[in-house]
C-alpha positions in Angstrom: 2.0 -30.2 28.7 2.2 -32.3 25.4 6.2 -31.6 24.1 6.9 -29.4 27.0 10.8 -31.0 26.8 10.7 -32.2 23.5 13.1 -30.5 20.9 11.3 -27.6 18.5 11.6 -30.2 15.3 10.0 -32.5 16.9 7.3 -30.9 18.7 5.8 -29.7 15.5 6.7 -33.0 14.1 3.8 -34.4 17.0 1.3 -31.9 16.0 0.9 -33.1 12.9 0.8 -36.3 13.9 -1.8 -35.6 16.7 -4.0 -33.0 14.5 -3.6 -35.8 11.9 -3.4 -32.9 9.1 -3.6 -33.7 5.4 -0.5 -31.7 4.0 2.3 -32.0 1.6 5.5 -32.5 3.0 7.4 -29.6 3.6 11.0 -30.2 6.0 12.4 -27.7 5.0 9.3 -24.9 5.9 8.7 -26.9 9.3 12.5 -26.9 10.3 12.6 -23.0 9.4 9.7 -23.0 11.7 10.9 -24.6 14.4 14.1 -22.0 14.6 11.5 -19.4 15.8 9.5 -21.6 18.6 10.4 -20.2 22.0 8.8 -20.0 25.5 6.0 -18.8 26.4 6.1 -18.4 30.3 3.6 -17.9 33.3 3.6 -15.8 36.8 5.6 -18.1 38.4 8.2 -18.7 35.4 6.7 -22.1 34.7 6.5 -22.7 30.7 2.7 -22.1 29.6 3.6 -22.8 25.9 5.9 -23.3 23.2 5.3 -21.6 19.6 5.9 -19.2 17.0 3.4 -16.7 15.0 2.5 -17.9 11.6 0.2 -18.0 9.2 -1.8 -20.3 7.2 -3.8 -18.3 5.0 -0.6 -17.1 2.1 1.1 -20.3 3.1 -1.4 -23.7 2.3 1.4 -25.8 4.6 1.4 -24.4 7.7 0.3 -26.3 10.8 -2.0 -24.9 13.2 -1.7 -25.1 17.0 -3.0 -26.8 19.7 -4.6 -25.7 23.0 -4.2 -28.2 25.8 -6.1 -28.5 28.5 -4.5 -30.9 31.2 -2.2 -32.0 28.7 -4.4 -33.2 26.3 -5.6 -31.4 22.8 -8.7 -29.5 23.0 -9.1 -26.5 20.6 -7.1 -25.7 17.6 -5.1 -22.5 17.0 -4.8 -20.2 13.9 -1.9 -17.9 13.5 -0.1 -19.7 16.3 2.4 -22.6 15.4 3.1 -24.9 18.8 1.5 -25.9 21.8 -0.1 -23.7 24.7 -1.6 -24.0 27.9 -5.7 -23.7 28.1 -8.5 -23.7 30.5 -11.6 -25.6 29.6 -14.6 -24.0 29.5 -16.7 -27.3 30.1 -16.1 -30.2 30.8 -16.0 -32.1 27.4 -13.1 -30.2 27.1 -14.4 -29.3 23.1 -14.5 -25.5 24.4 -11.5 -23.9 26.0 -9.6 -20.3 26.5 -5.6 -19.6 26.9 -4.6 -19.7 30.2 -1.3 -17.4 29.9 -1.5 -14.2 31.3 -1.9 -11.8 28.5 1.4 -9.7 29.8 3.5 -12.8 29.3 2.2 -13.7 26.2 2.4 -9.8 24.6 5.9 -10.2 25.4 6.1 -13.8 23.4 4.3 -12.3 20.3 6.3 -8.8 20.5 9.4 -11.1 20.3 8.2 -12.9 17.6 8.3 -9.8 15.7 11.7 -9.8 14.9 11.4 -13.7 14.0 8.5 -13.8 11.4 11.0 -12.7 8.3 13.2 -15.9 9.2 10.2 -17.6 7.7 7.7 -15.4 5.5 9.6 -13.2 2.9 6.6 -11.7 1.4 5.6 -8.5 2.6 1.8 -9.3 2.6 2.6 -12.5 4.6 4.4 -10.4 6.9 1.5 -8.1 6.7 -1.0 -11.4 8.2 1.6 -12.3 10.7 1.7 -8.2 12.2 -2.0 -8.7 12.8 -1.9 -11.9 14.5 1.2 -10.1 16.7 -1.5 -7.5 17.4 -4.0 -10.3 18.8 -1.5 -11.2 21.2 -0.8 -8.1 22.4 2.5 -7.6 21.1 4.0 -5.1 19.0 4.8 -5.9 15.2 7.9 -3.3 15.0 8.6 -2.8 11.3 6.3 -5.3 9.9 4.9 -4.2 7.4 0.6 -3.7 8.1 -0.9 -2.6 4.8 -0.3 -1.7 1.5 -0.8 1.6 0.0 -0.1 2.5 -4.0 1.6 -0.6 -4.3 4.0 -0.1 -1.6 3.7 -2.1 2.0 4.2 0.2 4.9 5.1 -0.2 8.4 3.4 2.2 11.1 6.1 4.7 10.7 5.6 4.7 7.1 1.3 5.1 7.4 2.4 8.4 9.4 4.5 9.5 6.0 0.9 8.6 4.0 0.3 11.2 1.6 -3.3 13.4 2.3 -5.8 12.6 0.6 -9.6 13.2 0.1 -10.8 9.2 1.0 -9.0 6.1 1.6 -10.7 3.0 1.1 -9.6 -0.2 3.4 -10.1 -3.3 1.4 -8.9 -6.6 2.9 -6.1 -8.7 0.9 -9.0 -11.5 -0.1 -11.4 -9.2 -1.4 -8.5 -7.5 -3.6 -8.0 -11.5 -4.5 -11.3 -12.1 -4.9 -12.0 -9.1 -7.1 -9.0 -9.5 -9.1 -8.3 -13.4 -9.7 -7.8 -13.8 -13.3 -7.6 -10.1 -15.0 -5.2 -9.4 -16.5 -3.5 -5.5 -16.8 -4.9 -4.9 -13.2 -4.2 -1.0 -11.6 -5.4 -0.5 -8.2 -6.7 3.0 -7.6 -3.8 5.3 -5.4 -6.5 5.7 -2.6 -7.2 1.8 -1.9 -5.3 0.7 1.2 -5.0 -3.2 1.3 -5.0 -4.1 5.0 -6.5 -7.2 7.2 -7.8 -5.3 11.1 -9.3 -8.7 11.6 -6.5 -11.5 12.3 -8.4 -11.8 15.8 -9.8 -15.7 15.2 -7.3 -17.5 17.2 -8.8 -20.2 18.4 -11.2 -23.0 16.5 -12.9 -25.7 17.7 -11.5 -29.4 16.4 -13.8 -29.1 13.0 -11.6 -26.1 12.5 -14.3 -23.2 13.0 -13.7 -20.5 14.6 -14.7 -20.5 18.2 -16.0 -17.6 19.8 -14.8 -17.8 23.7 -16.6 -14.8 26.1 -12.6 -14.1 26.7 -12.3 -10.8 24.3 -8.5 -10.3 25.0 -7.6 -11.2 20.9 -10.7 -9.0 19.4 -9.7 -6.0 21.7 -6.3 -6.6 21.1 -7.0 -6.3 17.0 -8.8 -2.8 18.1 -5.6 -1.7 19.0 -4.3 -2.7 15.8 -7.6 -0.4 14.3 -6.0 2.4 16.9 -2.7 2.6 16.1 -3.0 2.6 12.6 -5.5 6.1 12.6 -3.4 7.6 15.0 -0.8 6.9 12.5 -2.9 8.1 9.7 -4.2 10.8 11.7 -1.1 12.1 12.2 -0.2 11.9 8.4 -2.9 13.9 7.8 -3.2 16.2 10.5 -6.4 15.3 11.9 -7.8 13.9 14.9 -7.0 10.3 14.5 -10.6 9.4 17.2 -12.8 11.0 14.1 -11.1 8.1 11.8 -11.4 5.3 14.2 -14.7 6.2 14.8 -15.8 6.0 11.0 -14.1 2.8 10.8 -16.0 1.1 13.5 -19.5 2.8 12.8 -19.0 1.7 9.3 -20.2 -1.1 7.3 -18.3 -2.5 4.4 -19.6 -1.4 0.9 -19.5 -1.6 -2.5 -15.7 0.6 -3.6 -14.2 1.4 -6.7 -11.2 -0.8 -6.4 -9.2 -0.1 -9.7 -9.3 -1.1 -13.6 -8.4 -4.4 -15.7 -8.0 -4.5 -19.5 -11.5 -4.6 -20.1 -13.3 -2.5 -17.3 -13.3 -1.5 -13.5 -13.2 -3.7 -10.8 -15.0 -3.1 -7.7 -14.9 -4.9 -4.5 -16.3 -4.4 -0.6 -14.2 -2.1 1.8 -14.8 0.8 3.8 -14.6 3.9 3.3 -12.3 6.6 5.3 -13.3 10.2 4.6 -10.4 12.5 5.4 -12.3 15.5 7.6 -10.2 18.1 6.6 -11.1 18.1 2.9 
């Protein structure tokens, strides 16, 4: 495998050079990211990747990874900073899957949990790095997951979540989106920023995501779905399968997201109907 031996700095010093990104140069954020590479083994102990959880969408200069396959580079990886092993799924090699065992790499991204903070110090990058944990399979301890009333919560803290009649989930870029350039924005108390869908690991070379027929990272971001209704189910007193059910039956729609100096603002989201109002 590409930088199997190779010191941390100076794998992701290769990837750059073999993914040939346009970037600014940024030592200082790739060193700081190179503290929280570590192993990622197979069945037999033999090391099946080395990386650390990341994220490129609040932080322009992050790299991506690479999936190998026989050593060489074959699909690109978002969320994921290193190198891991793959499986092609033909032979021009433009297609492939991870080939670690999704035990071994749960326990990778669980362990990354306690790692992301070395790096990110913003809640809602935190927030993105949680939900690519969750497409691992790992757990995102006291990452924060969404924001609620302008505070981030953790899972513990969504089971403290005051009732209430709706909430609306709105992802992080629509609240961008919807917001960019107003000024004296206020978010309505019921609009619960949070991103379910950090499941598009891997891309193809042109950077597009690549849907693979393995389903391990969209099932895994279910589970992120689950445990945050059983979390607000149990806030609420309510049977937390009623609220998962809404959210995946539902499509997103047009929701009151808050006010600006000169109007309302709305945005898409979904809507959660609390069933004991």
């Amino acid at each position: 495998m590409i930088g199997r031996t190779s010191p941390e700095s100076e794998l992701l010093n290769r990837i750059n050079k073999i993914i040939k990104l346009q970037r600014n140069s940024d030592k200082e954020y790739d060193l700081t990211c190179s503290t929280n590479v570590r192993p990622i083994y197979g069945q037999h102990n033999e090391i099946l990747g080395r990386a650390c959880i990341t994220t490129n969408r609040f932080h322009g200069n992050s790299l991506p990874g690479i999936l190998t396959v026989g050593g060489l580079d074959s699909n690109y990886l978002s969320g994921i900073t290193g190198i891991l092993s793959g499986k092609a799924l033909r032979a021009s090699r433009d297609s492939s899957d991870v080939a670690i065992p999704p035990k071994n790499l749960a326990k990778w991204a669980t362990e990354q949990a306690n790692l992301v903070p070395n790096i990110y110090l913003t809640p809602q990058q935190q927030a993105d790095c949680a939900g690519y944990i969750y497409a691992c399979g790992g757990d995102p301890k006291d990452l924060p997951l969404a924001e609620l009333n302008g505070k981030w919560l953790n899972i513990e803290e969504i089971r403290k979540t005051p009732k209430l009649e709706k909430i609306y989930l709105v992802s992080p870029y629509e609240v961008y989106g919807a917001t960019k350039n107003l000024e004296n924005v206020k978010l309505n108390n019921d609009i619960m920023i949070i991103d379910i869908s950090s499941s598009y690991i891997i891309n193809n070379r042109l950077r597009f995501h690549f849907n693979s027929e393995n389903t391990l990272f969209d099932d895994n971001s279910l589970n992120f779905a689950s445990d945050v209704f059983n979390a607000l189910g149990n806030a609420w007193d309510v049977d937390p399968e009623q609220l998962f059910d809404q959210y995946i039956e539902s499509d997103e729609e047009e929701i009151p997201l808050g006010t600006h100096d000169r109007g309302s603002i709305v945005c898409d989201g979904i809507i959660i109907i609390n069933p004991s109002f």
